[in-house]
C-alpha positions in Angstrom: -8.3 9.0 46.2 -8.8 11.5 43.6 -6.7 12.3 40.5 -7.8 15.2 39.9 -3.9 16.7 40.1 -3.1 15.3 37.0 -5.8 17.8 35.1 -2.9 19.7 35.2 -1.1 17.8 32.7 -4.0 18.6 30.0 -3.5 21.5 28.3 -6.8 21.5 26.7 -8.2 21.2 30.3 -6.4 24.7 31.5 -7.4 26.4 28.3 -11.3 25.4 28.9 -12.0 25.3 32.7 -15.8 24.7 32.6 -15.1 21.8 30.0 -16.8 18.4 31.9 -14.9 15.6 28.8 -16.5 12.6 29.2 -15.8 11.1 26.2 -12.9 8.9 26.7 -13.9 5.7 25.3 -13.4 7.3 21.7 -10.3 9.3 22.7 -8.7 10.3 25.6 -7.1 13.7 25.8 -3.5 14.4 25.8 -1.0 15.4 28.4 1.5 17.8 27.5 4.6 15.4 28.0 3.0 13.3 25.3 2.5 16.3 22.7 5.9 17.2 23.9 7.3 14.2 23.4 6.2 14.4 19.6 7.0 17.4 18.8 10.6 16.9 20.4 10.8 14.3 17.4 9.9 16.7 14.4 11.7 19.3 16.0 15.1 17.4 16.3 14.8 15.0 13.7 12.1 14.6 11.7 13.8 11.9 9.5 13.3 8.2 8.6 14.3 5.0 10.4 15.9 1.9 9.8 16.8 3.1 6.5 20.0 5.9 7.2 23.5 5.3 8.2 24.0 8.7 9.1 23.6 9.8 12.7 20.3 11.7 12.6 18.8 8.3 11.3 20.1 6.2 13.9 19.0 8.6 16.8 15.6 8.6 15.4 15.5 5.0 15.2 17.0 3.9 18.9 13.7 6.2 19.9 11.0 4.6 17.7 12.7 1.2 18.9 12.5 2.2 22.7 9.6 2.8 22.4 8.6 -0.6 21.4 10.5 -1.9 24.3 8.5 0.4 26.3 5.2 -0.6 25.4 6.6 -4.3 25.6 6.9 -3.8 29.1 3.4 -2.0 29.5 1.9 -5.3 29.0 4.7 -7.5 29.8 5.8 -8.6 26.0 8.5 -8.9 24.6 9.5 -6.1 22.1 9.7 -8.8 18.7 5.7 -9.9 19.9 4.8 -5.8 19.8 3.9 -4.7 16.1 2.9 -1.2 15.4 -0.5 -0.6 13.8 -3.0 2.3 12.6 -5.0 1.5 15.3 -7.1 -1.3 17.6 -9.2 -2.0 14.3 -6.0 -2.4 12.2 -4.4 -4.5 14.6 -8.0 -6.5 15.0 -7.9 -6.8 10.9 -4.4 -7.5 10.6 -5.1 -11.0 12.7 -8.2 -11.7 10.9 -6.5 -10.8 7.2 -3.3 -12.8 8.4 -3.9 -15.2 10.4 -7.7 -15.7 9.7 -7.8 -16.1 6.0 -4.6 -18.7 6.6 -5.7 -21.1 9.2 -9.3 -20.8 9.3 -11.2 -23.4 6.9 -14.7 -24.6 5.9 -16.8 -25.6 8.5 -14.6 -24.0 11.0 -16.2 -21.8 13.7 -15.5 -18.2 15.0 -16.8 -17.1 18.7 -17.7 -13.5 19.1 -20.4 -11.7 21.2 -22.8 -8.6 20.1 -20.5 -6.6 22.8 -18.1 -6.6 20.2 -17.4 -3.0 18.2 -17.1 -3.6 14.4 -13.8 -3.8 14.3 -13.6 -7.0 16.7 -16.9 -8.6 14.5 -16.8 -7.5 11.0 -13.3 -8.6 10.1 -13.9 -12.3 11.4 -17.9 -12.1 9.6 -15.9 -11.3 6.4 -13.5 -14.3 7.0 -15.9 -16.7 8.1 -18.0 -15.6 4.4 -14.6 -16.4 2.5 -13.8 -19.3 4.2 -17.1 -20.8 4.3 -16.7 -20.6 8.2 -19.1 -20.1 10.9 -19.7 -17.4 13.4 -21.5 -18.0 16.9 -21.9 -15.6 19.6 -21.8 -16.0 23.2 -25.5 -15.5 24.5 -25.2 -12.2 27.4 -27.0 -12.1 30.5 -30.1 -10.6 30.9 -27.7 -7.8 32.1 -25.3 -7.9 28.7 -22.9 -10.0 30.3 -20.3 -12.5 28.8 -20.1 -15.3 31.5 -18.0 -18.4 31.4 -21.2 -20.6 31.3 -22.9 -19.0 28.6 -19.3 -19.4 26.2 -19.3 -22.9 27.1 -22.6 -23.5 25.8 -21.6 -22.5 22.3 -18.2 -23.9 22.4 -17.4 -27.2 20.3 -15.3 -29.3 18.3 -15.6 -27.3 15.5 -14.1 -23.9 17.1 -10.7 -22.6 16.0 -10.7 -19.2 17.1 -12.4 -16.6 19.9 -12.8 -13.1 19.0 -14.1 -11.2 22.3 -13.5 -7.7 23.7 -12.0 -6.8 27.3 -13.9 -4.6 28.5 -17.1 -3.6 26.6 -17.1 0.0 24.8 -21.3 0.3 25.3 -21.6 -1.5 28.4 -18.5 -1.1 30.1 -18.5 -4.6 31.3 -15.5 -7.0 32.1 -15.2 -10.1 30.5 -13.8 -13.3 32.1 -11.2 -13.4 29.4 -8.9 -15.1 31.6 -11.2 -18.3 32.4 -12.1 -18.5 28.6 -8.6 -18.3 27.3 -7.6 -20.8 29.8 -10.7 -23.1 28.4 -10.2 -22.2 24.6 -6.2 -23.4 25.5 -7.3 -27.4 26.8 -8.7 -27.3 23.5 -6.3 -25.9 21.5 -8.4 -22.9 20.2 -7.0 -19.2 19.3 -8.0 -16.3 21.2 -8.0 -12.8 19.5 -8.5 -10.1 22.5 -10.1 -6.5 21.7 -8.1 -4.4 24.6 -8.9 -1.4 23.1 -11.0 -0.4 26.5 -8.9 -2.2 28.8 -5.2 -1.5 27.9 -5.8 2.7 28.9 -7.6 1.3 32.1 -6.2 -1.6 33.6 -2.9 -3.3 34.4 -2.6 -5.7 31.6 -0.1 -8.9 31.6 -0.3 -10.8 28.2 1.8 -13.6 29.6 -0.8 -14.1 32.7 -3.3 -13.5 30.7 -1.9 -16.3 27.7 -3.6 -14.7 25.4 -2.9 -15.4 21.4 -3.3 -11.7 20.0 -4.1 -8.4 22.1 -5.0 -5.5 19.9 -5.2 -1.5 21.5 -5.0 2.0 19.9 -2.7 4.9 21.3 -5.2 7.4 21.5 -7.4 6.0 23.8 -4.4 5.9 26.6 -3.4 9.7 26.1 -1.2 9.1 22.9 -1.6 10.2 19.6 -4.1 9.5 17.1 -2.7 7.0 13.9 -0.9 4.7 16.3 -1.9 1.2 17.6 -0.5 -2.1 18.6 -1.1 -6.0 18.0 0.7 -8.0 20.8 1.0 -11.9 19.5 3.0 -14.8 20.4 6.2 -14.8 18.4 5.5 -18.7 17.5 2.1 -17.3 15.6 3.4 -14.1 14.3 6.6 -16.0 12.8 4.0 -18.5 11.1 1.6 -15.7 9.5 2.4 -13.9 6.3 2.3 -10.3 5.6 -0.7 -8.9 4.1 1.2 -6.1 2.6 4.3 -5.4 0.8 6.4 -2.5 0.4 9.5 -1.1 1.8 11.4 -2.0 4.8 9.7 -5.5 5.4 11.3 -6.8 2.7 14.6 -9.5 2.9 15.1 -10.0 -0.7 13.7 -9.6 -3.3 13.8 -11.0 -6.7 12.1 -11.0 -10.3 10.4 -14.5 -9.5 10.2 -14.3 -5.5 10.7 -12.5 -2.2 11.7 -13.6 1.2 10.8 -11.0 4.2 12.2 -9.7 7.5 11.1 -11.3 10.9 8.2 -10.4 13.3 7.5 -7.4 13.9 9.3 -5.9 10.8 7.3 -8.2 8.1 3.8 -6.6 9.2 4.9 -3.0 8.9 5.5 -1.5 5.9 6.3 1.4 4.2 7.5 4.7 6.5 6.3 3.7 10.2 4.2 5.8 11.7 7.3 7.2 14.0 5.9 10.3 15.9 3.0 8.2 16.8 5.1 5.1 18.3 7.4 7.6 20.1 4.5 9.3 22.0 2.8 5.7 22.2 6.0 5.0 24.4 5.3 8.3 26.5 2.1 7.5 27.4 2.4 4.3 28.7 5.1 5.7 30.4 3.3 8.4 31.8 0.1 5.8 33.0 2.7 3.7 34.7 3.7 6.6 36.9 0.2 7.5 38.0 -0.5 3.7 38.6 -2.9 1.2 36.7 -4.8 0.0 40.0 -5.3 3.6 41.1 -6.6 4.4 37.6 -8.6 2.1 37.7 -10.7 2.3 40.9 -11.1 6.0 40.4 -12.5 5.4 36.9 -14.9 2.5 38.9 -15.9 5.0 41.8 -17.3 7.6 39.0 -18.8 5.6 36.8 -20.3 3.9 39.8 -21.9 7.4 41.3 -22.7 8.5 37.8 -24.8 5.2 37.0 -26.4 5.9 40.9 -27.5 9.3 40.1 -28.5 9.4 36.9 -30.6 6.2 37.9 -32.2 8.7 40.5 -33.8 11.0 37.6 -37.6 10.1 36.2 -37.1 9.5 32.4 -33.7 8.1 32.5 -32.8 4.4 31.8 -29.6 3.5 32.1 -28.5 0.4 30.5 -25.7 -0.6 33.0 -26.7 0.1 36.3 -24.0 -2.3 38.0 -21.5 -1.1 35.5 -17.6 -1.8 37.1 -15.4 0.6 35.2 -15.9 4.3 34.1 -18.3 3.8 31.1 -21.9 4.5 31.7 -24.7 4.0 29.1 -28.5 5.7 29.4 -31.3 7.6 27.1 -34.0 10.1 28.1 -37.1 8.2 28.1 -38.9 9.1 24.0 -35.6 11.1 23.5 -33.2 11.2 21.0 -29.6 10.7 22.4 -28.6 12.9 19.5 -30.9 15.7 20.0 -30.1 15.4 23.7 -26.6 15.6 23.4 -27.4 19.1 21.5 -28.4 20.1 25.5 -25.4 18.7 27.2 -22.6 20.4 24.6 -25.1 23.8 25.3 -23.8 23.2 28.9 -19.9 22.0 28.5 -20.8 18.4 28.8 -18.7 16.5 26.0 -20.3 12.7 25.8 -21.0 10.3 23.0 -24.4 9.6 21.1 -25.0 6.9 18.6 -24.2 3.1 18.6 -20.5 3.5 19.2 -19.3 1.5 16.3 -21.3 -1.7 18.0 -24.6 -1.7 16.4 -25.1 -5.5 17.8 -25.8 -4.0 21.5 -27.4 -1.4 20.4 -29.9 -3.8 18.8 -29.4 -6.7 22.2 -30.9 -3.2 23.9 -34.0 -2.9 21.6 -32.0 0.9 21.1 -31.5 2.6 18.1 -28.8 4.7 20.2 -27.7 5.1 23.2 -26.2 8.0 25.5 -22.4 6.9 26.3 -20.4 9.2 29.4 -17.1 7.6 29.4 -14.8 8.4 32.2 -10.6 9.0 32.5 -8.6 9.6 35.6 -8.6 13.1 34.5 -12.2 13.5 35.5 -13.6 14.7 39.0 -17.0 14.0 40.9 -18.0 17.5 39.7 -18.1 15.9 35.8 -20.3 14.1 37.5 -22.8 16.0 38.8 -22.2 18.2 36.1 -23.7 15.8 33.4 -26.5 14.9 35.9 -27.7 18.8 36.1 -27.4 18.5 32.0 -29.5 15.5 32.0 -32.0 17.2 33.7 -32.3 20.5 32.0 -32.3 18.2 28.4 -35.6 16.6 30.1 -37.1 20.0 31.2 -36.3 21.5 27.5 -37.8 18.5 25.7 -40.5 18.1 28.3 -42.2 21.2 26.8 -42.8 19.5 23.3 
């Protein structure tokens, strides 16, 4: 069931044979139909949209708006619920700027987790200090779980919105975010979904799903860097202002008011980011042709041997052991995951060191950093064994001091 054809598609992986990339959960690598894609833009047109009635304009325009419609059906939206971002984190912060610091009040309370990354917890911490509003967090597992039990036990009267991640970016865990929406909705509770490491790996549908919000970034799916998406229900985008103001999301505009355009348009302003959304729309095109399921399951399969074998190696911890998708966390017993990382780029092995932008699980793990290999459809049972063999020649190296 391997992928491994598709390496093809990576130019960066033809150009550097014995590189073993296995850092996926910050960014993916791109695929030459993507980079094509872009540079088919800049090379034809290169101009703004929305803005000219001349042909070049409206060209450039019908594909920055297929593309929407594109990544509408990547998750099963509707193209006026899709609104283009910077990024996961700005789409996490638009929600918690617009829709937070509107309808959250004193004495509210925000649910959140420590599996969160920053951008899912510190825009809702910075609400709840403005509104005089209250964060909880699910209690994990002993394992570093999110369970449907454990968000009961926090959940009350008092709880207007539920800020949790998909799929974990440490941990590589999936949450029950089904279940939960599904409770948070008998109450009539908001739910805010971090799909940042879900959305590249998994078939999402946002209208199974019912969730309220859905926030990813492009270049964690093989599209460019500077793009992202928020997915919400028209009925709560329609009824949130904009948080900024500028061109093209303006209606009209007086010396004593302004109206503005409709969701999407009112959230983006200024020059769109228009290369970006147009090789957005690529990529999910180009995941949909390899198949989410099969994606997936590969991704599973080597995260699952990697967690098995490194788990075989004296000195290693690894944080995850029954880990279910392709992200596996670990240290070198008394070893810096920074200076062993030093040892693993020495031998080709590209993997992430540091608390990933989610210093609460760092801390739930009594780490001051972890060791992240993150793992694509893209990668082979030889980057496997590949960062195994580096493991163990970072413990021989440091073994000597």
């Amino acid at each position: 069931m391997s992928l491994s054809e598709y390496r093809k598609d990576f130019p960066v992986l033809n150009e550097q044979k014995d590189l073993h990339y296995l850092d996926t959960a910050a960014s993916s690598l791109k695929p030459k139909c993507v980079i094509d894609k872009v540079d088919y833009y800049y090379n034809h047109y290169g101009c703004n949209v929305h803005r000219g009635v001349y042909g070049l304009s409206y060209e450039a325009t019908d594909m920055y708006e297929s593309a929407r419609e594109t990544i509408a059906r990547f998750i099963n939206a509707d193209a006026s619920e899709i609104v283009y971002t910077r990024g996961a984190s700005a789409s996490l912060n638009l929600v918690a700027q617009s829709y937070g610091m509107t309808f959250i009040n004193e004495g509210d309370e925000i649910i959140t987790s420590e599996l969160e990354h920053h951008s899912n917890f510190m825009p809702w911490l910075n609400v709840a200090n403005v509104k005089k509003a209250t964060v909880k967090f699910v209690p994990l597992t002993k394992e570093g779980r999110i369970t449907v039990e454990n968000f009961k036990s926090v959940l009350t009267d008092k709880t207007k919105l539920v800020a949790l991640t998909y799929v974990s970016n440490v941990m590589g865990y999936i949450t029950p975010i089904k279940e939960i929406i599904k409770i948070c909705h008998e109450r009539g509770i908001i739910v805010s979904v971090d799909a940042a490491q879900a959305a590249p790996h998994m078939k999402i549908d946002v209208k199974e799903l019912d969730c309220d919000f859905l926030s990813f970034s492009g270049h964690k799916m093989c599209g460019p860097t500077g793009i992202g998406v928020l997915y919400g229900k028209k009925s709560l985008l329609d009824k949130m202002p904009p948080v900024e103001f500028g061109g093209d999301m303006a209606d009209t505009v007086l010396k004593d008011s302004m109206t503005f355009k409709e969701a999407p348009m009112k959230f983006e302003t200024g020059t769109p980011i228009i290369a970006g959304a147009i090789g957005l729309g690529e990529a999910c095109k180009y995941l949909d042709s390899i198949g989410l399921d099969k994606i997936s399951a590969w991704e599973s399969h080597l995260g699952h041997l990697a967690a098995t074998e490194l788990s075989k190696i004296n000195g290693v911890t690894v944080y995850n052991p029954s880990v279910e998708t392709g992200v596996v966390a670990f240290n070198i017993d008394g070893v810096h995951p920074h200076d062993a990382a030093s040892i693993y780029d020495e031998n080709h092995v590209c993997i992430r060191a540091g608390h990933h932008c989610a210093q609460l699980v760092t801390r739930f793990l009594n780490q001051i950093s972890t060791t992240r290999a993150s793992f694509y459809f893209y990668n082979t049972e030889e980057d496997v064994y590949a960062l195994v063999d580096a493991v163990k020649k970072a413990i021989d190296f440091f073994g000597q001091f």
